[in-house]
C-alpha distance (Angstrom), angle and dihedral (degrees) to the residues before:
residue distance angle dihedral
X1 . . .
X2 3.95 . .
X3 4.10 89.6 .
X4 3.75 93.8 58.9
X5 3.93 97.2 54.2
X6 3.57 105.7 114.0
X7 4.07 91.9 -130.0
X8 4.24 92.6 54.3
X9 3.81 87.1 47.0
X10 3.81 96.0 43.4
X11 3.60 88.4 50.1
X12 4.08 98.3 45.6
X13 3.79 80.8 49.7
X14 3.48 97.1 52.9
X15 4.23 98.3 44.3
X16 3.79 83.1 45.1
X17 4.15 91.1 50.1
X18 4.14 88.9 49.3
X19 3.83 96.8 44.3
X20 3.64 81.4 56.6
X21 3.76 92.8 56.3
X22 3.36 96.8 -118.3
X23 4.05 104.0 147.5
X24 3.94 117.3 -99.3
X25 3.77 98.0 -114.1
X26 4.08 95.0 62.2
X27 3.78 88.5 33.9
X28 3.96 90.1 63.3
X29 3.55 94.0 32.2
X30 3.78 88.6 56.0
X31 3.63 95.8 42.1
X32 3.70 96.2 52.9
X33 3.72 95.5 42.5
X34 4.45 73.7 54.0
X35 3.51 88.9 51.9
X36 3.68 103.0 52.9
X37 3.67 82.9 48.7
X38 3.43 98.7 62.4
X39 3.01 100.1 50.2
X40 3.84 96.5 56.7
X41 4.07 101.8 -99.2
X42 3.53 123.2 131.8
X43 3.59 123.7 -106.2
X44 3.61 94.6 -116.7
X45 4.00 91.4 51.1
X46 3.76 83.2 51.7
X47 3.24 100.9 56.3
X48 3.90 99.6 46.9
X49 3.98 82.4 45.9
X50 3.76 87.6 55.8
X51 3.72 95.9 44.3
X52 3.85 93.9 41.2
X53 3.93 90.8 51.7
X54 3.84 90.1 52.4
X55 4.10 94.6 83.8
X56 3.68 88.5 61.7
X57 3.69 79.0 79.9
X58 3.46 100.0 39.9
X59 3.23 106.8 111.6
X60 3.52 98.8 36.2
X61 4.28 87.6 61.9
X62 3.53 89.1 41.6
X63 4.46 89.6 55.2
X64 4.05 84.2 44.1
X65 3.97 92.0 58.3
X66 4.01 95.8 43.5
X67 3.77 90.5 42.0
X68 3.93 89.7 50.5
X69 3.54 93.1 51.9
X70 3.41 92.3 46.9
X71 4.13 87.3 52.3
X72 4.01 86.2 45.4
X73 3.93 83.0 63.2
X74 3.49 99.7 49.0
X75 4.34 80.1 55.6
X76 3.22 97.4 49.7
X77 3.62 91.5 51.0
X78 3.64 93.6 47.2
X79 4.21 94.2 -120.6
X80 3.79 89.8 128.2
X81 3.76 96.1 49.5
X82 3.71 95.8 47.7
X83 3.71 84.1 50.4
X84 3.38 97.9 45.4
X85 4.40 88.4 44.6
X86 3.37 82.5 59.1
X87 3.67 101.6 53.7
X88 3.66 95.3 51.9
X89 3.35 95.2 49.9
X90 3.92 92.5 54.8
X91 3.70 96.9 42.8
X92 3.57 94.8 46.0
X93 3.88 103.5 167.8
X94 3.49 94.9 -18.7
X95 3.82 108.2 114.4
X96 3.72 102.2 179.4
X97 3.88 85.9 54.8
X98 3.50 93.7 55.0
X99 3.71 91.7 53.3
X100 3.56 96.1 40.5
X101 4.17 79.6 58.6
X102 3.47 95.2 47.0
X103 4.22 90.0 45.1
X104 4.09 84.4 58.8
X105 3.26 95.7 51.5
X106 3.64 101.8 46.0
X107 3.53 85.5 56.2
X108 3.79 98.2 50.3
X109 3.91 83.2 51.7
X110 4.03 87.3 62.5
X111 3.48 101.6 40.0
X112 3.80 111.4 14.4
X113 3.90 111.9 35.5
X114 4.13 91.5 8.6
X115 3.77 93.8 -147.2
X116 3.84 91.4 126.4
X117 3.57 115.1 -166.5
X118 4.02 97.7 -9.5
X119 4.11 88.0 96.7
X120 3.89 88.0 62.0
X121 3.92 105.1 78.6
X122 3.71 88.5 48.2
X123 2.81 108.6 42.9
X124 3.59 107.1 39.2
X125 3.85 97.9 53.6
X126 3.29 100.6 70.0
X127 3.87 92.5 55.5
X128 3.36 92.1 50.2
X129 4.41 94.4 90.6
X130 3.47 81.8 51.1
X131 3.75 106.9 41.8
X132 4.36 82.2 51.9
X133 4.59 90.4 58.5
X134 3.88 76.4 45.4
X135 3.97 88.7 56.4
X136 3.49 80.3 -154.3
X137 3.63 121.0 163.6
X138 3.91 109.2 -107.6
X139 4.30 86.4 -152.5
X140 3.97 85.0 66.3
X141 4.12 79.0 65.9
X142 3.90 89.0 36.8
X143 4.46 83.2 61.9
X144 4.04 92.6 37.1
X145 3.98 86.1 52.9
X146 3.29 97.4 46.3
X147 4.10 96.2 47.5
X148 3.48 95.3 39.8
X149 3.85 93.8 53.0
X150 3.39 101.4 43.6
X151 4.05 109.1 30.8
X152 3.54 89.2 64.3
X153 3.98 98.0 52.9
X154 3.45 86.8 47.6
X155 3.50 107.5 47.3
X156 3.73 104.8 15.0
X157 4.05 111.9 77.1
X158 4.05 89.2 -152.4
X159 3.80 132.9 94.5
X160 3.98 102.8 -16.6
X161 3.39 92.7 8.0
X162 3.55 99.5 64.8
X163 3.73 88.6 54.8
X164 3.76 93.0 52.4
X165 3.76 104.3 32.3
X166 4.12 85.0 50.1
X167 3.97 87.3 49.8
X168 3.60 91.3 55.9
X169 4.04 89.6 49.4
X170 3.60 87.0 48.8
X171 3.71 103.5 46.6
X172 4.42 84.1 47.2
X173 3.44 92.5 60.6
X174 3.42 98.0 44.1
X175 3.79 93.2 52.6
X176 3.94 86.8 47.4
X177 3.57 108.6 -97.4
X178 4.07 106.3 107.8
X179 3.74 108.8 -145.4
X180 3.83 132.1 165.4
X181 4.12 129.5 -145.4
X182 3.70 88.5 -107.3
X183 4.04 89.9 63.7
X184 3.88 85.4 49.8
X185 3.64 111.1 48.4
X186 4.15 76.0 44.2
X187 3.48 90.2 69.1
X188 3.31 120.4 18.5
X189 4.27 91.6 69.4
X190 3.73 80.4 95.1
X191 3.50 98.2 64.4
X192 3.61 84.5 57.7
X193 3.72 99.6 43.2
X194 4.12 80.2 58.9
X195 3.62 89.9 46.2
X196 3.91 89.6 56.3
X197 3.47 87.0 49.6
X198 3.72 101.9 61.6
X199 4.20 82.3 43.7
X200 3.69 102.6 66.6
X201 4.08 86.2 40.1
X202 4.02 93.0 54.6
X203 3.70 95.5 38.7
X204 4.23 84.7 48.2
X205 3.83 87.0 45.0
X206 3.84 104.9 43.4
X207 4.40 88.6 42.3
X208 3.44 94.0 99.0
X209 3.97 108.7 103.5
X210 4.07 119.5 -98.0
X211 3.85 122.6 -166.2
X212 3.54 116.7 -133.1
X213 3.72 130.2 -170.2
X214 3.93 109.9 -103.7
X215 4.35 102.5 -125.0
X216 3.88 135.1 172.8
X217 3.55 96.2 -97.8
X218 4.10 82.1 -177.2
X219 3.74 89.7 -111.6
X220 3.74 124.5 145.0
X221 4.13 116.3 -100.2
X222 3.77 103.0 -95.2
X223 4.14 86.0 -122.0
X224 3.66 92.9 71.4
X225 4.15 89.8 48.3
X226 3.75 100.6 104.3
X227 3.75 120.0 -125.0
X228 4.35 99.8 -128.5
X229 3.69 130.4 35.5
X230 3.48 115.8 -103.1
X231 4.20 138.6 -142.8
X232 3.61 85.6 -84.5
X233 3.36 99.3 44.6
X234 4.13 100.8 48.6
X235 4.05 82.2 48.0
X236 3.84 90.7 58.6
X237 3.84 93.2 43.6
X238 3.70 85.2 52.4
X239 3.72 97.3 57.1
X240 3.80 74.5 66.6
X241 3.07 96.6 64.5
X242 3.76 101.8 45.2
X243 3.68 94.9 41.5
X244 4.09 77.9 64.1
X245 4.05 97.5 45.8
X246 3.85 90.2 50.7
X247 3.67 97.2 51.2
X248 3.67 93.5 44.9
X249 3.92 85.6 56.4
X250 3.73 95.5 41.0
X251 3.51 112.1 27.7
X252 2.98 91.2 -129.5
X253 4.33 132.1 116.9
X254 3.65 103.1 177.9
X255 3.74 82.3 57.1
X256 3.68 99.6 43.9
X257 3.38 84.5 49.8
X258 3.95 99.7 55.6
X259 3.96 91.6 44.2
X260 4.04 84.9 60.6
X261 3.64 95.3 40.1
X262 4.48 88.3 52.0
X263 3.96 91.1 48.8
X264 4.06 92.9 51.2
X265 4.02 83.1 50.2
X266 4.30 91.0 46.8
X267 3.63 99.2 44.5
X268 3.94 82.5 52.5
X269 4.14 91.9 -118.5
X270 3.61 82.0 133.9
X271 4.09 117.0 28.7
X272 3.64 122.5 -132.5
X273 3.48 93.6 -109.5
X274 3.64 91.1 61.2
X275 3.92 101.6 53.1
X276 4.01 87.8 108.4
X277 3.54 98.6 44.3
X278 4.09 84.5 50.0
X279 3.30 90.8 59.6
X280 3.72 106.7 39.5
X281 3.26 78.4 57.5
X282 3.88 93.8 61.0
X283 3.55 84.7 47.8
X284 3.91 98.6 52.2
X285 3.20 90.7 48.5
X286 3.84 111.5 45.1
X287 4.05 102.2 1.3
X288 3.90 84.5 96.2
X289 3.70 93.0 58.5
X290 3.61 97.0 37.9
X291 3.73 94.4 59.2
X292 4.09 93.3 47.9
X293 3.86 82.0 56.4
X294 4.04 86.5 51.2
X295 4.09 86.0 43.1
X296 3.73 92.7 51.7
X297 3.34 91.6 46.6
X298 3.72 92.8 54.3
X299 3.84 85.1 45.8
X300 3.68 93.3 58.7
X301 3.56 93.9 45.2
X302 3.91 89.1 62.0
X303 3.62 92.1 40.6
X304 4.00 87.1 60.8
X305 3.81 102.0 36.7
X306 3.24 94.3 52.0
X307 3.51 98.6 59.9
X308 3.53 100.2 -124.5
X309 3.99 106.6 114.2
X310 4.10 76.7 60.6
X311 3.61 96.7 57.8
X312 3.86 90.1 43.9
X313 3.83 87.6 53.3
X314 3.60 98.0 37.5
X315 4.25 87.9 55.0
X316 3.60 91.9 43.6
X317 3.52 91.5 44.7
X318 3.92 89.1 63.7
X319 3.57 98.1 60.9
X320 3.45 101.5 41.5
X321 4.22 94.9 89.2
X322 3.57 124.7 -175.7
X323 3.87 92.8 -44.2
X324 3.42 130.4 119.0
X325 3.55 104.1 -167.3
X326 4.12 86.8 43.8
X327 3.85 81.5 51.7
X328 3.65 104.6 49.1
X329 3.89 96.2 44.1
X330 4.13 89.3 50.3
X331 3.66 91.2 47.0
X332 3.83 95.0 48.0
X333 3.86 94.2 43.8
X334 4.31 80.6 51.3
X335 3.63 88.1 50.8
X336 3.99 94.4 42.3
X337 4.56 83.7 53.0
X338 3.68 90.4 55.1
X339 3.65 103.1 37.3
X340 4.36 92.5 49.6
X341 3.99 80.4 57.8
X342 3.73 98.1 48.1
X343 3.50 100.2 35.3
X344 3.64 88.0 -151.4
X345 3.85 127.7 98.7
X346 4.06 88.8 -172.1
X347 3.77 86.9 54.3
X348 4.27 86.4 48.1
X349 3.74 93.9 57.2
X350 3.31 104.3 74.8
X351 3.97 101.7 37.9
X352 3.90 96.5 47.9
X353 3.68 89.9 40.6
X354 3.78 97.2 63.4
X355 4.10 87.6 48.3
X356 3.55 96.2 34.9
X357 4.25 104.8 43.1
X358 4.49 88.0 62.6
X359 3.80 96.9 47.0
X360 3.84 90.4 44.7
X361 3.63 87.1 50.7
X362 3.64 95.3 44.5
X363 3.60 86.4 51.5
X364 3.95 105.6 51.8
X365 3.54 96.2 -111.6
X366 3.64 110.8 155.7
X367 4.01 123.9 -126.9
X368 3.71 97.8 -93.9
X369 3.49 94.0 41.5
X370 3.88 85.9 51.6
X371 3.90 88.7 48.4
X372 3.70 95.8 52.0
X373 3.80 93.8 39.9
X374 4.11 86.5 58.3
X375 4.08 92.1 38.0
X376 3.77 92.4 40.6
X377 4.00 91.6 43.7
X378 4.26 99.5 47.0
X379 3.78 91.0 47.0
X380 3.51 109.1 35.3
X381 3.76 88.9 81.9
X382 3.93 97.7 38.4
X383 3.78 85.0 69.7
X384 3.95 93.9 76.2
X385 4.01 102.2 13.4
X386 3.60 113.1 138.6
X387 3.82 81.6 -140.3
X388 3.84 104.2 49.6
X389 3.60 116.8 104.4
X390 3.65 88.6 -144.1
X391 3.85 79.5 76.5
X392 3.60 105.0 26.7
X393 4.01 90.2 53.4
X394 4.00 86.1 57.2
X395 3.35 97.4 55.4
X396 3.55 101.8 40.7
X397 3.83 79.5 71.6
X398 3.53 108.0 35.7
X399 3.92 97.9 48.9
X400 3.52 99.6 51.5
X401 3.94 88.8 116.7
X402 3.49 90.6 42.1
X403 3.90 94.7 -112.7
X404 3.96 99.6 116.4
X405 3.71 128.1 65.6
X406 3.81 124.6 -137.7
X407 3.78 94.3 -138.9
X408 3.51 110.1 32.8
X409 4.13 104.9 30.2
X410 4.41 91.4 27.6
X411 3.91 103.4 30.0
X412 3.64 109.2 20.6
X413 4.02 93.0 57.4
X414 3.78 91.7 46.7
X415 3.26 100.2 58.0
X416 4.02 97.2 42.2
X417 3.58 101.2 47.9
X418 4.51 98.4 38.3
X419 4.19 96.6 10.2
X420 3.76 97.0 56.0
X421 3.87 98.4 32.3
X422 3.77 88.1 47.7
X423 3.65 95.4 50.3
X424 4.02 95.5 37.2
X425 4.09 91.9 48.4
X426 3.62 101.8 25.0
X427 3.88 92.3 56.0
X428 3.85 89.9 49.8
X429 3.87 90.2 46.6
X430 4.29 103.8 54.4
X431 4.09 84.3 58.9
X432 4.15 90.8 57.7
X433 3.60 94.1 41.0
């Protein structure tokens, strides 16, 4: 039975454990220790799985804590207020403008400047006084978040996207289907296409207004926000910059990321004295993220040594038929299981592509209907995982009064409005294509 695989229970276990409230990190913890469980390991074999599996993510955590001290300097210098000064006073009451803003800039932040979700927590606090005389609904930013970090990953073969479309040509030709990047950024526009879809629905649906207590969010009075950017501030914009050159030449973000943080600390944006404090700061304000990521990671790991993504495959696998349509709706709804556990489509890739690329094959599906089964299948759930940081950087802005929920204003509208379309259309899609 489906309900006794130790990945379907794992997952039930942890969705149950956040609904709760209980915080992400012991939720996956928990649930993995569950999942090696199930599936008949020992506790202690568990746990060194789980801890083994946790450098898979390594160097993702280790980019989150560089990049969030490199966003603690931009605070401290006051570049995000300024910016964020300036927004509200173009948007003005206009909330679709405002998210439209946001949408551009979460897409710079994966392609552009690849600091992914470290712009959120400063930037969005400051808009939040204004964003409550708005009464606008903070889930229309939940939907803008989640489109404008994703879409471009997926679609765009630049910053992020290079690293994930290349991990998708990768993890092909490993499983024995030999694919280039031109074949995926041919295809996988249509996951964003859906994407935009479910955008313009949740911004329509999430319009109407909201009222929001007004709290010290201990941000600075907007009258003492100065008007220009200053020495300081170009120089901390420009670490930006060269954080972006230097992984383009190296490959390398963690890198990129130190290079940036060493000029802030030469051209004296940041004193000597206050190296520590920079990156405590980096810490405080992504180190909770980056060790979920390490957490999922370790969660996967278990999930995979343990045989018991396998036996979930292997079951569904037997009632799939001759049937495409049967097929690609199984194998998304598989992919959707692991990927609400891991919390991570990059991590998805190469797991459901080693399963996934042989019955596709075995099937007749054709290469982009094998791409966008595998792209549609490892993000579908990522849009809505209590893991993802595509919803944990969200929140870690929007909540900072404590008047927005991680699961039901972050998650919740995620995964309804791009989870559900992309599942409901994309499966339909792969067995036209």
């Amino acid at each position: 039975m489906i309900f006794t695989n130790a990945v379907v229970l794992s997952v039930i276990i942890l969705a149950a454990l956040c609904l709760a409230k209980v915080p992400v990190f012991f939720s996956l913890m928990i649930s993995a220790v569950c999942a090696g469980l199930f599936s008949g390991t020992g506790i202690t074999e568990t746990m060194k799985l789980l801890i083994g599996g946790m450098g898979n993510n390594a160097e993702t955590a280790l980019s989150y804590i560089l990049l969030g001290s490199l966003a603690y300097c931009m605070q401290e210098t006051g570049a995000a207020d300024i910016m964020a000064k300036k927004i509200g006073s173009l948007v003005k009451d206009n909330k679709i403008l405002l998210c439209a803003i946001i949408i551009v800039i979460a897409i710079a932040a994966e392609t552009i400047i690849p600091i992914h979700i470290a712009f959120i927590p400063i930037l969005i606090p400051p808009l939040i006084s204004h964003m409550n005389k708005m009464k606008m609904n903070r889930k229309m930013l939940s939907v803008s978040f989640g489109f404008g970090l994703k879409a471009p990953y997926i679609a765009i073969p630049v910053g992020y996207g290079a690293i994930f479309q290349g991990l998708i040509v990768d993890s092909f030709n490993r499983s024995g289907l030999s694919i280039v990047r031109k074949d995926v950024i041919a295809t996988n526009w249509m996951v964003a296409v859906i994407m935009l879809i479910g955008l313009v629905a949740g911004l329509i649906f999430f319009s109407r207004d909201r009222e929001y207590a007004q709290k010290d969010v201990k941000d600075q009075d907007v009258k003492d926000i100065p008007n220009k950017l200053e020495k300081k501030h170009i120089l901390v914009l420009l670490s930006g910059v060269i954080t972006v050159v230097v992984q383009i030449f190296t490959e390398s973000l963690p890198l990129g990321a130190l290079v940036g943080l060493i000029f802030i600390v030469v051209t004296r944006v940041i004193k000597w004295k206050d190296i520590q404090k920079m990156l405590d700061g980096g810490i405080n304000m992504m180190g909770f993220i980056a060790f979920v990521m390490l957490i999922a990671a370790g969660y996967a790991n278990v999930l995979i040594r343990t045989g018991a993504v396998n036996d979930l495959v292997q079951f569904a696998t037997s009632l799939l038929g001759g049937s495409k349509l049967v097929a690609s709706y199984v194998m998304i709804l598989l992919g959707l299981m692991i990927t609400l556990g891991i919390g991570t489509s990059f991590g998805t890739v190469p797991i459901i592509s080693a399963i996934y690329v042989p019955i596709a094959v075995s099937l007749g599906y054709s290469i982009p209907a094998t791409i966008l089964l595998v792209t549609i299948a490892a993000v579908c759930g990522d849009a809505g995982s209590p893991a993802s940081d595509t919803t944990l950087g969200p929140t870690s802005g929007l909540s900072v009064d404590g008047q927005h929920d991680h699961i039901k204003d972050t998650c919740v509208p995620q995964f309804i409005f791009y989870g559900i379309p992309l599942i409901l259309i994309g499966g339909f899609v792969t067995t036209l294509i």
